[in-house]
VOGU-3710 file (C-alpha; in Angstrom, 3 decimals, decimal comma):
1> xxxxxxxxxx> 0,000/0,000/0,000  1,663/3,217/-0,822  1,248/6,837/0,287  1,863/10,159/-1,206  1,974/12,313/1,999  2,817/15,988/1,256  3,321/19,143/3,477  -0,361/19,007/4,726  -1,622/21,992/6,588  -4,555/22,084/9,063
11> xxxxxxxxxx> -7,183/23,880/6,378  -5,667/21,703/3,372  -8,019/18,755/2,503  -6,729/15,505/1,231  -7,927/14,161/-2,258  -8,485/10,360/-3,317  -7,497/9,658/-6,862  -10,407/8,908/-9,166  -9,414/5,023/-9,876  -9,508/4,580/-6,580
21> xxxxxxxxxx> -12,983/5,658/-6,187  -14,779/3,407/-8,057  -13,854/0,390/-5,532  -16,358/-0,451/-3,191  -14,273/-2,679/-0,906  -10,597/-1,514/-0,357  -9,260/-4,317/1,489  -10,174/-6,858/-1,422  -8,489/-4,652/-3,938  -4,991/-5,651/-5,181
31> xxxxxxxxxx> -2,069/-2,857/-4,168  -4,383/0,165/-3,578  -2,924/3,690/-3,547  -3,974/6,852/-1,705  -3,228/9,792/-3,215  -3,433/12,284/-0,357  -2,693/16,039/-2,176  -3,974/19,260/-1,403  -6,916/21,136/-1,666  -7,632/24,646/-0,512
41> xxxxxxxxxx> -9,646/27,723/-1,734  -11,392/28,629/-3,496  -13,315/25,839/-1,719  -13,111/27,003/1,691  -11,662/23,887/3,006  -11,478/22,394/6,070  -9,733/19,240/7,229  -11,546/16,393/5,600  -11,701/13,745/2,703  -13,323/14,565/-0,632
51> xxxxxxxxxx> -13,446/12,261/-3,679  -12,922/14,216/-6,643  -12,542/13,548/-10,411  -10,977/14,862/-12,913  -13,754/15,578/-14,683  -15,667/17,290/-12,040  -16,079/21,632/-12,277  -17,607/22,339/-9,217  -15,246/21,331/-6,443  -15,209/18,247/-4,334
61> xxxxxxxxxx> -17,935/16,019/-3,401  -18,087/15,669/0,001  -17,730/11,915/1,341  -19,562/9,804/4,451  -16,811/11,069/7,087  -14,021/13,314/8,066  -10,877/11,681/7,869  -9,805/14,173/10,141  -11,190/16,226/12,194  -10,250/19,834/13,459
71> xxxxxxxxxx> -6,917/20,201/15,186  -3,205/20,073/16,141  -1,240/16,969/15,412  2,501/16,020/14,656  2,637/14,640/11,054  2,718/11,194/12,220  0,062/11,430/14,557  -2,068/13,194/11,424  -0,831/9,680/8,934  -2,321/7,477/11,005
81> xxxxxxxxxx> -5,470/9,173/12,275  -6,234/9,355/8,248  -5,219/5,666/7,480  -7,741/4,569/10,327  -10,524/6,734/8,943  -10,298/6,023/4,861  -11,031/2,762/6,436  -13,875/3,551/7,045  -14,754/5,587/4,760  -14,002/2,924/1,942
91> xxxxxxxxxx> -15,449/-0,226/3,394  -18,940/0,386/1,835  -19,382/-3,336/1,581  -18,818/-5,250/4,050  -19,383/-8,710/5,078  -20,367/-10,247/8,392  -21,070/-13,735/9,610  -22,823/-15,682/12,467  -23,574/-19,256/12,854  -26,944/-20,829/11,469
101> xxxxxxxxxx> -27,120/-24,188/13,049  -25,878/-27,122/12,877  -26,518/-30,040/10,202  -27,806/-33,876/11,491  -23,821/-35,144/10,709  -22,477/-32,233/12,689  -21,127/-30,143/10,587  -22,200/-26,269/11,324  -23,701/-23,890/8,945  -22,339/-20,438/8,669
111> xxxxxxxxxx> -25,233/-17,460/7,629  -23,116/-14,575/5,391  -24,529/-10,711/5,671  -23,357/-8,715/2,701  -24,433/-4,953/4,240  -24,348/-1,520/2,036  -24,077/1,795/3,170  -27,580/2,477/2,474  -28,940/0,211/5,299  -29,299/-2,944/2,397
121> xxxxxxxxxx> -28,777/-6,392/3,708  -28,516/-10,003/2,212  -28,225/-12,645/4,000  -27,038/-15,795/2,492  -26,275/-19,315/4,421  -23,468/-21,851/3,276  -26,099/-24,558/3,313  -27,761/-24,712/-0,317  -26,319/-21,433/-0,540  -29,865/-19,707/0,786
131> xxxxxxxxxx> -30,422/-16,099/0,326  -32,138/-16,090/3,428  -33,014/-13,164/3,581  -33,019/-9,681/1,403  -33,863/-6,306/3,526  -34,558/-3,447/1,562  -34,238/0,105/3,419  -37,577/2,140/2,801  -38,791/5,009/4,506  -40,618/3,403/6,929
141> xxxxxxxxxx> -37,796/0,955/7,736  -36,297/-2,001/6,270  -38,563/-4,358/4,180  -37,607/-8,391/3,748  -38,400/-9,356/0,942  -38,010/-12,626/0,100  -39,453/-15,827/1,858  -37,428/-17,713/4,563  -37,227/-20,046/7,892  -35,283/-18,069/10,798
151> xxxxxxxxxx> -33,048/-21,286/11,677  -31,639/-24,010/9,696  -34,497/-26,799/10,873  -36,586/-25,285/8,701  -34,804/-25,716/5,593  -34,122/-29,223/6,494  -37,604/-30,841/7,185  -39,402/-28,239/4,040  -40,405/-28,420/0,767  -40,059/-25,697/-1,790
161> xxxxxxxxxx> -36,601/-24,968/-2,113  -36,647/-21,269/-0,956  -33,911/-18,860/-1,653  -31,727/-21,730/-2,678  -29,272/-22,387/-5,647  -30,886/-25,484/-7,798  -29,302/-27,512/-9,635  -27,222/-29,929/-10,836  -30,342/-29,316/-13,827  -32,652/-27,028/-12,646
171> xxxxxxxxxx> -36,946/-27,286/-13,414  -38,122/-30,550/-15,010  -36,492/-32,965/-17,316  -38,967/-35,540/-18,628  -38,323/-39,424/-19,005  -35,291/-38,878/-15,932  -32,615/-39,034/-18,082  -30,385/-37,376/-20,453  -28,676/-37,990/-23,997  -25,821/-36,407/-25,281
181> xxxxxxxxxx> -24,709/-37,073/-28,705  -26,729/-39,999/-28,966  -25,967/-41,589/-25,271  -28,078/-41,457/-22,297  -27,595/-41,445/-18,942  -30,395/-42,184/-16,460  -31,095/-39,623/-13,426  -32,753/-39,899/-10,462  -36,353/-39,532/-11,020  -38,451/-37,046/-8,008
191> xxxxxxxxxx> -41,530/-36,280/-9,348  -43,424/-39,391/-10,861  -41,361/-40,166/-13,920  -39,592/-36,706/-14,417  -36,928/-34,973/-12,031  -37,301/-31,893/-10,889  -34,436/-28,894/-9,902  -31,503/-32,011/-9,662  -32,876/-34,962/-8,054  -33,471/-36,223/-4,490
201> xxxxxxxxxx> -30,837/-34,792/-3,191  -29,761/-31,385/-4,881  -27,421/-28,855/-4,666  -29,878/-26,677/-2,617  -28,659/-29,820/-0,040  -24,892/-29,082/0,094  -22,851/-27,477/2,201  -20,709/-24,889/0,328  -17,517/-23,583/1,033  -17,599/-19,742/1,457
211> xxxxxxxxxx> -14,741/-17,011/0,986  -15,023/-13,325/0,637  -14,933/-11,672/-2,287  -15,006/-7,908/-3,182  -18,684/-6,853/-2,506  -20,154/-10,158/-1,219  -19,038/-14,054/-0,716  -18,200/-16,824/-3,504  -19,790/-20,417/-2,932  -17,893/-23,442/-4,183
221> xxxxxxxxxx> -18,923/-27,114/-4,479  -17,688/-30,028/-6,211  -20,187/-32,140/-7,426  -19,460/-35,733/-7,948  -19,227/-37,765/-11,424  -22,609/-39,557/-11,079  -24,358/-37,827/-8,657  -28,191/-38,056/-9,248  -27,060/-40,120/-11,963  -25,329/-37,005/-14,198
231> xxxxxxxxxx> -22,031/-37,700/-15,665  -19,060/-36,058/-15,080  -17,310/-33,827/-11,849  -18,849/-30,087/-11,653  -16,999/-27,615/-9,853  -19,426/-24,829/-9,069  -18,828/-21,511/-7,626  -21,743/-18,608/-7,176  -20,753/-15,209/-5,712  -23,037/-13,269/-4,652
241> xxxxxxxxxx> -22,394/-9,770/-4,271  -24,000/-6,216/-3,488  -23,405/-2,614/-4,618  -24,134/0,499/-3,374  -27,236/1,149/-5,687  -29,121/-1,566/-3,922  -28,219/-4,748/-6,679  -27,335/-8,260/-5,960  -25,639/-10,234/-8,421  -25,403/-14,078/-8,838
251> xxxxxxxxxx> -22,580/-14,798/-10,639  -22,203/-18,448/-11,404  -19,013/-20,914/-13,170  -19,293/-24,115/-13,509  -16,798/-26,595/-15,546  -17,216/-30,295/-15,684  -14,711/-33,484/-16,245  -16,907/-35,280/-18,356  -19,702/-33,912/-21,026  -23,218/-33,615/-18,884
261> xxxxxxxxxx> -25,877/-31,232/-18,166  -25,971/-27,837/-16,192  -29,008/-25,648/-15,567  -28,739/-23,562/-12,135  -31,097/-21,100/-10,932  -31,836/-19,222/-7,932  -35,605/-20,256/-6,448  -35,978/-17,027/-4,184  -39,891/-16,543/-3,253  -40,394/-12,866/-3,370
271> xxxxxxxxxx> -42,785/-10,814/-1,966  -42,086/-7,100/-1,681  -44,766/-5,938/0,702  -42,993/-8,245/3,191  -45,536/-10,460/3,858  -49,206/-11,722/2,522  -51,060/-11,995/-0,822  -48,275/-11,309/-3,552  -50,707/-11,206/-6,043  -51,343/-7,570/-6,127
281> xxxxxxxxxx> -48,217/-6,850/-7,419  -47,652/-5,543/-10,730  -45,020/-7,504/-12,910  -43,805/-6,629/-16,615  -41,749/-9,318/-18,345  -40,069/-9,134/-21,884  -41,149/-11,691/-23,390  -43,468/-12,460/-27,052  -43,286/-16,887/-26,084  -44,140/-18,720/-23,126
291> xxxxxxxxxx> -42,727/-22,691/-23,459  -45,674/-24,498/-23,924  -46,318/-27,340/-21,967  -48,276/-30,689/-21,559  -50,394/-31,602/-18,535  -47,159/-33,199/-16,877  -46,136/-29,683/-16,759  -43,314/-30,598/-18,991  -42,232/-28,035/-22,083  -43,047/-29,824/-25,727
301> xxxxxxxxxx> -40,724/-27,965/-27,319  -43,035/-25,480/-29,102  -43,452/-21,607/-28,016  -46,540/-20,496/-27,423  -46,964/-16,539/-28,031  -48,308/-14,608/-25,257  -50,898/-12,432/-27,444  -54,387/-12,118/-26,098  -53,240/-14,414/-23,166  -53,283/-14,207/-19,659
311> xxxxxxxxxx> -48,974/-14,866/-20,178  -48,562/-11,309/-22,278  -46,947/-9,142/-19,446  -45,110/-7,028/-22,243  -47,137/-4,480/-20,506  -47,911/-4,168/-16,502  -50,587/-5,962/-14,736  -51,019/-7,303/-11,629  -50,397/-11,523/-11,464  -54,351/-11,509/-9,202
321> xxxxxxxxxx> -55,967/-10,215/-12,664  -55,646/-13,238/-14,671  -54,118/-16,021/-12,859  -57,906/-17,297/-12,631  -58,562/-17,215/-16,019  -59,844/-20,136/-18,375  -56,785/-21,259/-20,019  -55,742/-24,572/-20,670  -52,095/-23,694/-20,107  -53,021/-21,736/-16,683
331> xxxxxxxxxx> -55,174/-25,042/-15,578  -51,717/-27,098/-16,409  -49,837/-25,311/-14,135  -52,646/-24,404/-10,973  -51,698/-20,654/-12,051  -48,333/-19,346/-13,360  -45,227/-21,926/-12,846  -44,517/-21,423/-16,578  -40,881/-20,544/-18,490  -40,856/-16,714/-20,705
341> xxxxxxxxxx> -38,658/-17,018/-23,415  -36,997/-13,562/-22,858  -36,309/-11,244/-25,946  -32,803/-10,828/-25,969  -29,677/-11,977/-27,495  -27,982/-15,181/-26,504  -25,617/-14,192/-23,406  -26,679/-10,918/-23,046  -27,083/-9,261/-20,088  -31,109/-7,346/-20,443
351> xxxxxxxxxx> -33,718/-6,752/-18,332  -35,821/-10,124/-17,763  -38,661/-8,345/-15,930  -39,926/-5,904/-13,284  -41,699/-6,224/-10,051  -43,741/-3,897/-8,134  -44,594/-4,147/-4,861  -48,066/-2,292/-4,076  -48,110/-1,622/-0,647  -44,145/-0,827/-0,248
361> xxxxxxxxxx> -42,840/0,870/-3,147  -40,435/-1,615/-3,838  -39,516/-2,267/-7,446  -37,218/-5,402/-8,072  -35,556/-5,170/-11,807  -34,393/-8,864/-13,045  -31,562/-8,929/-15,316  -29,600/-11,993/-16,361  -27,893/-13,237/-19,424  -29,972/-16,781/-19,062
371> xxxxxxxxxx> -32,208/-17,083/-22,027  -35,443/-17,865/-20,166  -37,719/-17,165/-16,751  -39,666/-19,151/-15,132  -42,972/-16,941/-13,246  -44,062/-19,313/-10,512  -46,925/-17,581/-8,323  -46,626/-20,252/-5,556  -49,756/-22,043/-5,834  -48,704/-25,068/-4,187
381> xxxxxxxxxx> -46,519/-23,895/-0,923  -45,885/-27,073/1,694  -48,785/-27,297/3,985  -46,265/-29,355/6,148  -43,465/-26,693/6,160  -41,771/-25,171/9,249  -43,193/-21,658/10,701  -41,225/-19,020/8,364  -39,793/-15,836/9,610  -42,156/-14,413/12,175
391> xxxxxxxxxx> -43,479/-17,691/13,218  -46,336/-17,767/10,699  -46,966/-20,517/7,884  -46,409/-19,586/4,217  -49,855/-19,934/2,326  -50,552/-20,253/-1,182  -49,711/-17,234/-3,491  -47,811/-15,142/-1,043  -44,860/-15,000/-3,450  -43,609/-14,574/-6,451
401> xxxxxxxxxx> -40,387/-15,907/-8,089  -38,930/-15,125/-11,215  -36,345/-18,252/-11,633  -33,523/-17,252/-14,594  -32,808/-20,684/-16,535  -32,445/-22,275/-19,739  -35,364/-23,733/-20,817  -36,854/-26,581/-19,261  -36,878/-29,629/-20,365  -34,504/-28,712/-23,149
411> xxxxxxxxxx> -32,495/-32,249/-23,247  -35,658/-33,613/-25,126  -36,452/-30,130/-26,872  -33,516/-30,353/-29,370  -34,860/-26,823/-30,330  -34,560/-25,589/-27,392  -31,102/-23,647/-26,336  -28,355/-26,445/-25,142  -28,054/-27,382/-21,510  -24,794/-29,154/-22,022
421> xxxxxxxxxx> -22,049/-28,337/-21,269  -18,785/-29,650/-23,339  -16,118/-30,863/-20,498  -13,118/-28,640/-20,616  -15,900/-25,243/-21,082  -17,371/-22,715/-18,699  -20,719/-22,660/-17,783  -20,917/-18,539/-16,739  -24,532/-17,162/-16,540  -25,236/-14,152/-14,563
431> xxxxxxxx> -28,219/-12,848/-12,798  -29,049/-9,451/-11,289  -31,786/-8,606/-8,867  -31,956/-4,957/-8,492  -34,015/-3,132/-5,227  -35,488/0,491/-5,080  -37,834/2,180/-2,949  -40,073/4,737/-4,278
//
């Protein structure tokens, strides 16, 4: 770490370069430099830190904290008073931890909170690596907004996979297996003859390792050749991480030893009142095609446009006005649990959809570079589930989640985008879920 300390005089006001500004964790950043120059009138300085561009006319911008405050110290006492405080001042994001429980073979669970300075927080657990929880700051406090059990015992004896990272193949796969290049491979079947979001025992069951990365955590698991019946070793890692505008990113790798499959999403119930009927809210998705699918909810491999149906969210509308609505595709899947085929380019990173919360304000903006979404309105939560946050029971339709995927069932759709993935390649999808508050 280097310094550039010049004659600094009590109404002189350091500067930090402009490179340097655009981190949002310092101590993750490789060899950071302080520039500490001076600045004086015509900007009536006093002693303090300002983060100033070059491009910027008007003088500095004033940041969080005073690096250091009014008056008399020996030039070594004055270096290390302003080391301490651009500490401060530059760890926006920051990361703390506190245990979660403990799993039935004794190993311990470890729950990650990825703060901002705003007053954001998302919690994320090592187990199934859970976003456990999502607080959004509003102005009447800080709204959770996304469905969750306050200890680990509820994630361990429920259904419905909340918050957590599916895969090895995420949504359905028909028949339980897959072919590549004219071989197939039997999988674990879940769900009568299909499997659904990776078998019996998914990744939303392992215990990830967990590091810090700049702006969040990184979870990494090895999944072995065979498991669920895939071929091949995966090595997975997903970091999630926050910025200081309020959006979390899940950025997910994946490589593999052998040819197989790979389909991971994130099933995170949403509801952005914080609690009750979700079906007020008001959703746009870009999207012309839904998947169509058969009464096995299983994709056929045609696309079904959305015009005149209750699946055309091109514009807003609330999910209550039409979810009841004669439609053989809405009687397949007991309301929406269907996949949008988004209107964007393969791998690029575009807006999926938008949520509105109509009691709080809250608007969550999807982005991902995953060609489709799946809209599931929870119609079918676990009746046998564990008490969720608050100690009340999670009814039907008290959630929304928009799931970022390849299509499902797109091992038997051979139109369909490719789920495999080539051993020796890089499975790298990204997914952003951006918070506001009106």
């Amino acid at each position: 770490m280097v310094f550039v300390l010049p004659q600094i005089k009590t109404r002189y006001i350091p500067l930090v370069c402009e490179p340097y500004k655009k981190r949002t964790a310092w101590h993750l950043s490789p060899s950071p430099v302080f520039i500490l120059a001076l600045w004086g009138p015509p900007f009536r300085a006093t002693d303090g830190i300002f983060a100033v561009g070059t491009d910027e006319k008007k003088g500095p911008a004033r940041l969080p904290i005073d690096i250091l405050p009014p008056g008399r110290y020996t030039r070594i006492d004055r270096f290390f008073r302003i080391f301490e405080n651009l500490r401060e001042v530059f760890l926006l994001i920051t990361v703390s931890t506190r245990p979660f429980g403990t799993l039935p073979d004794g190993r311990p669970v470890t729950a990650y909170t990825i703060s901002n300075s705003a007053g954001m927080q998302v919690t994320a657990l090592d187990y199934g690596a859970i976003l456990q929880s999502i607080c959004v700051p509003t102005a009447s406090g800080p709204v959770d907004v996304v469905l969750g059990y306050p200890g680990l015992d509820g994630y361990l004896v429920s259904g419905g996979y909340l918050g957590a990272l599916v895969g090895r193949n995420a949504n359905r796969l028909g028949g339980a297996f897959i072919e590549i290049d004219g071989k197939r491979w039997p999988v674990t079947a879940n769900e009568g003859k299909k499997q659904l979001h990776g078998g019996l025992h998914g990744f939303n069951e392992k215990l990830f390792s967990a590091r810090e990365v700049e702006g969040g955590v990184a979870f990494s698991c090895l999944s072995p050749d065979g498991e669920e019946g895939f071929p091949g070793e995966v090595s997975l890692t997903a970091a999630y991480t926050l910025d200081e505008a309020g959006a979390l990113t899940l950025d997910y790798r994946a490589s593999a030893s052998k040819d197989t499959v790979v389909n991971l999403t994130n099933h995170s119930y949403f509801n952005l009142n914080g609690g009750g009927d979700a079906m007020a809210h008001r959703l746009r998705i870009d999207a012309d095609a839904i998947t169509a699918m058969d009464a096995d909810s299983l994709p056929t491999g045609a696309l079904m446009p959305v015009d005149g149906t209750p699946f055309d969210f091109r514009e807003f509308h609330t999910l209550a006005e039409r979810i009841g609505a004669q439609d053989e595709q809405m009687g397949f899947g007991g309301g929406y649990d269907h996949n949008f085929a988004l209107n964007k380019a393969a791998g690029q990173l575009a807006t999926a959809a938008v949520l509105e919360g109509d009691q709080s304000g809250i608007v969550l903006t999807c982005r991902t570079t995953c060609p489709g979404l799946q809209l599931y309105s929870a119609n079918f939560m676990d009746k046998n589930a564990a008490p969720g946050k608050g100690g009340r029971r999670y009814g039907d339709r008290e959630a929304v989640c928009l799931e970022t995927q390849y299509f499902p069932n797109a091992n038997n759709c051979k139109n369909f985008p490719s789920t495999v993935l080539r051993a020796g390649e890089i499975y790298h999808e990204v997914t952003v879920y951006a918070f506001s508050a009106r």
